[in-house]
C-alpha positions in Angstrom: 0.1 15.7 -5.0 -2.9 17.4 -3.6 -6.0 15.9 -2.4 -8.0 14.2 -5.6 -5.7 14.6 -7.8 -4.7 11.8 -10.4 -1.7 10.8 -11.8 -1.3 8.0 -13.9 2.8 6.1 -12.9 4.8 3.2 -13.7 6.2 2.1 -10.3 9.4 0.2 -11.1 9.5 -3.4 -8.4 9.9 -2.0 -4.9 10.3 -3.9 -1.4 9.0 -3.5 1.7 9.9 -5.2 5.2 7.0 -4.9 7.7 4.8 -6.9 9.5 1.6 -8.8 8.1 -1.5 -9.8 8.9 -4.5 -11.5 8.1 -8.1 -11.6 8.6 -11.9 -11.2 7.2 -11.7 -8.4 5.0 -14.9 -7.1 6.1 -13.1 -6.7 9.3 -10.4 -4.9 8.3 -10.2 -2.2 10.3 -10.2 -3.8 13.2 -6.8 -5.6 12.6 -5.1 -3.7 10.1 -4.6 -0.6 12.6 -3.0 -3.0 15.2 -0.3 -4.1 12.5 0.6 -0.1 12.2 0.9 0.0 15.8 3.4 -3.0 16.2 5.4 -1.1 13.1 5.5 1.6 15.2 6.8 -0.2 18.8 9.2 -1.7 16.9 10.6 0.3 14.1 14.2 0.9 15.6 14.7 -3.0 14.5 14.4 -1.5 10.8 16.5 0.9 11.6 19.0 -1.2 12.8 19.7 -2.4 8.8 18.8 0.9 6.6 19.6 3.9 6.7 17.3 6.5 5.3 16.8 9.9 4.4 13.6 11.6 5.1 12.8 11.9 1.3 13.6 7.9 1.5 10.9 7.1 3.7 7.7 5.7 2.1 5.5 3.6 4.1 3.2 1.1 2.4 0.2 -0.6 3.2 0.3 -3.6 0.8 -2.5 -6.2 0.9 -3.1 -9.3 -1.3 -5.8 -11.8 -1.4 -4.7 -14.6 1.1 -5.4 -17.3 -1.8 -4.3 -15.3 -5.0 -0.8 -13.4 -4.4 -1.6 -9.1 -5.0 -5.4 -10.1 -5.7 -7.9 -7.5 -4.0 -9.5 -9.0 -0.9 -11.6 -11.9 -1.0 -13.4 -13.1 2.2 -10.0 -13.1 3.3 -7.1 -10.9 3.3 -3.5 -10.1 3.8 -2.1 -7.0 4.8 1.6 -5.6 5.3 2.3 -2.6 6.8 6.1 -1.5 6.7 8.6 0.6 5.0 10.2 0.6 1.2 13.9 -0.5 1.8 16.9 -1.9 -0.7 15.9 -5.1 -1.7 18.9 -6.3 -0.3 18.4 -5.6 3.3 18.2 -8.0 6.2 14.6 -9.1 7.3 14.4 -9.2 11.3 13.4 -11.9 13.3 9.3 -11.2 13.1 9.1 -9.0 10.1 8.7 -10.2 6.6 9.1 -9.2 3.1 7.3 -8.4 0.1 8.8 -7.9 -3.1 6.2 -6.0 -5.5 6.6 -6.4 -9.0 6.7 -3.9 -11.5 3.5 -2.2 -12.3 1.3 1.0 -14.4 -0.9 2.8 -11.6 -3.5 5.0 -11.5 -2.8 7.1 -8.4 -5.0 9.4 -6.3 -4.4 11.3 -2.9 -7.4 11.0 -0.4 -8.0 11.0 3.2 -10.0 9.7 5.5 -13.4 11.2 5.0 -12.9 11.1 1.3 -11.6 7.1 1.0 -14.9 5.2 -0.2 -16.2 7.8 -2.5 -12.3 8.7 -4.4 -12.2 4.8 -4.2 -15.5 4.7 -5.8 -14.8 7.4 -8.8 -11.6 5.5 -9.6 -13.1 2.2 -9.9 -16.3 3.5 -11.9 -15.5 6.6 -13.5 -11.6 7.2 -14.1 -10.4 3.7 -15.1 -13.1 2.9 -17.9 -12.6 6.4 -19.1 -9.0 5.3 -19.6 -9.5 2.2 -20.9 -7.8 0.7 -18.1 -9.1 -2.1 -15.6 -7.9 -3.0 -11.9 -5.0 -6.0 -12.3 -4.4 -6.3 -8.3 -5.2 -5.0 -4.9 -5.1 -1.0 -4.1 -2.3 -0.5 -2.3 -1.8 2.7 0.4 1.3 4.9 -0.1 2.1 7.0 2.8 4.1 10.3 3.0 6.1 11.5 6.4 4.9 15.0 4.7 1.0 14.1 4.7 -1.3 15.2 7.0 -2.5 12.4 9.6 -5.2 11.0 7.4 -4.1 11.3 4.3 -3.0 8.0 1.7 -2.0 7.7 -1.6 -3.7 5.2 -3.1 -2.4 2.8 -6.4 -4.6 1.3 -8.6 -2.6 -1.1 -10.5 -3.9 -1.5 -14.1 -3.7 -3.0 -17.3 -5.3 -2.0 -20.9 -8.7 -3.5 -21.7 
């Protein structure tokens, strides 16, 4: 995808081990960033139980309410940031596991600089216009191809 585009998928259930979070969602980037950086230190524990292929790795940055399982952030939220991997495969000692369900997405490719206002446009502009409205938090999709900066983000929807 290139930057702004839209494309509108149906992800079939995926998992991701990683390690989670939680805190004020206005805060967000002050802890989120730290649970990328213990993914980081400690990815060869991951690695110990997959295998993948470079086109195999997709990181995710999954976040659910912390009352309301794959609600968008309240006051306070949850946030998992790890790697898609068989659903079968062995949780280490300090990681946990999401299992996300099946689910239609609106899709766009941002960056950094271009995160609130693509955010924006989705939620105002492109959903309605599809007849669509959110179901569930965004969640942040993450290339090994993408430039540092750059996310995916899904917009899970249903028809209004």
């Amino acid at each position: 995808m290139e930057l702004g585009e839209i494309k509108k998928v149906n992800l079939p259930a995926f998992t991701v081990i990683g390690k989670e979070g939680s805190g004020l969602a206005a805060e967000g980037s002050s802890w989120v960033p730290l649970l990328w950086d213990n993914v980081n230190e400690h990815f060869e524990e991951i690695a110990k139980n997959v295998t993948l292929t470079p086109d195999e790795i997709h990181l995710w940055g999954l976040m659910s309410d912390e009352n309301t399982w794959l609600a968008p952030w309240q006051e306070v939220g949850r946030y998992l940031a790890g790697i898609a991997v068989p659903t079968h495969t062995e949780v280490p000692a300090g990681w946990q596991k999401w299992q996300i369900p099946t689910a239609d997405y609106f899709v766009i490719k941002t960056d950094v600089e271009n995160l609130a206002p693509m955010t924006e446009k989705m939620l105002l502009e492109v959903l309605p216009q599809n007849n669509v409205t959110l179901s569930g938090a965004i969640q942040e999709h993450y290339l090994p191809e993408f430039a540092p900066g750059e996310v995916e983000l899904y917009f899970p929807v249903v028809a209004i």
